[in-house]
C-alpha angles and dihedrals in degrees: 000000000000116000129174113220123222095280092046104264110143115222132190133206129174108247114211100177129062147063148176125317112181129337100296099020125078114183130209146197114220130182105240088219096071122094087225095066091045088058084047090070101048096040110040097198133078136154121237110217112206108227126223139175082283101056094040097110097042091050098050087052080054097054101038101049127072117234084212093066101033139026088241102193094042089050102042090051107233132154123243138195124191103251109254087232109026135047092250135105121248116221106223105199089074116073100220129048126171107211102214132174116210110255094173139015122190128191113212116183129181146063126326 
């Protein structure tokens, strides 16, 4: 998943958890702890990179290390373009990149 912040920054994180809904809505379960999802609620559009072999390496970086701490995509070195349809950036090392605007956000607190 590729999300811009408030100044424009893109960020990544490796989501675990989600999957389709229906023909044109995907849904996913995100940490509230992550800075992605922070930049989720002001932005209300990401991408979601399918990730492949190929990507393996550069997903699991994703998912491992905390935007909080690192600028991940500038770190990891890849290459983004600005999606066509939504304000979020495209990483263009994965070959495939749904380009998705939030229709929906739910909080749900308690113990699991």
């Amino acid at each position: 998943m590729a999300i811009y912040d408030e100044q424009g920054t893109p960020y990544a994180m490796n989501v675990a958890w989600g999957g389709q809904c229906d023909y044109h809505h995907v849904a996913l379960n995100l940490s509230l702890n992550h800075k992605t999802t922070e930049n989720l609620k002001h932005t209300k559009a990401f991408t979601l990179n399918i990730a492949t072999v190929d990507t393996l390496v550069l997903s699991d970086y994703f998912g491992l290390v905390s935007g909080y701490k690192v600028n991940k995509i500038e770190t990891a070195g890849v290459h983004i373009i600005h999606s066509e349809f939504v304000d979020a950036p495209i990483v263009d090392e994965y070959s495939l990149t749904l380009e998705c605007k939030v229709i929906e956000m739910q909080e749900a607190l308690g113990e699991m």
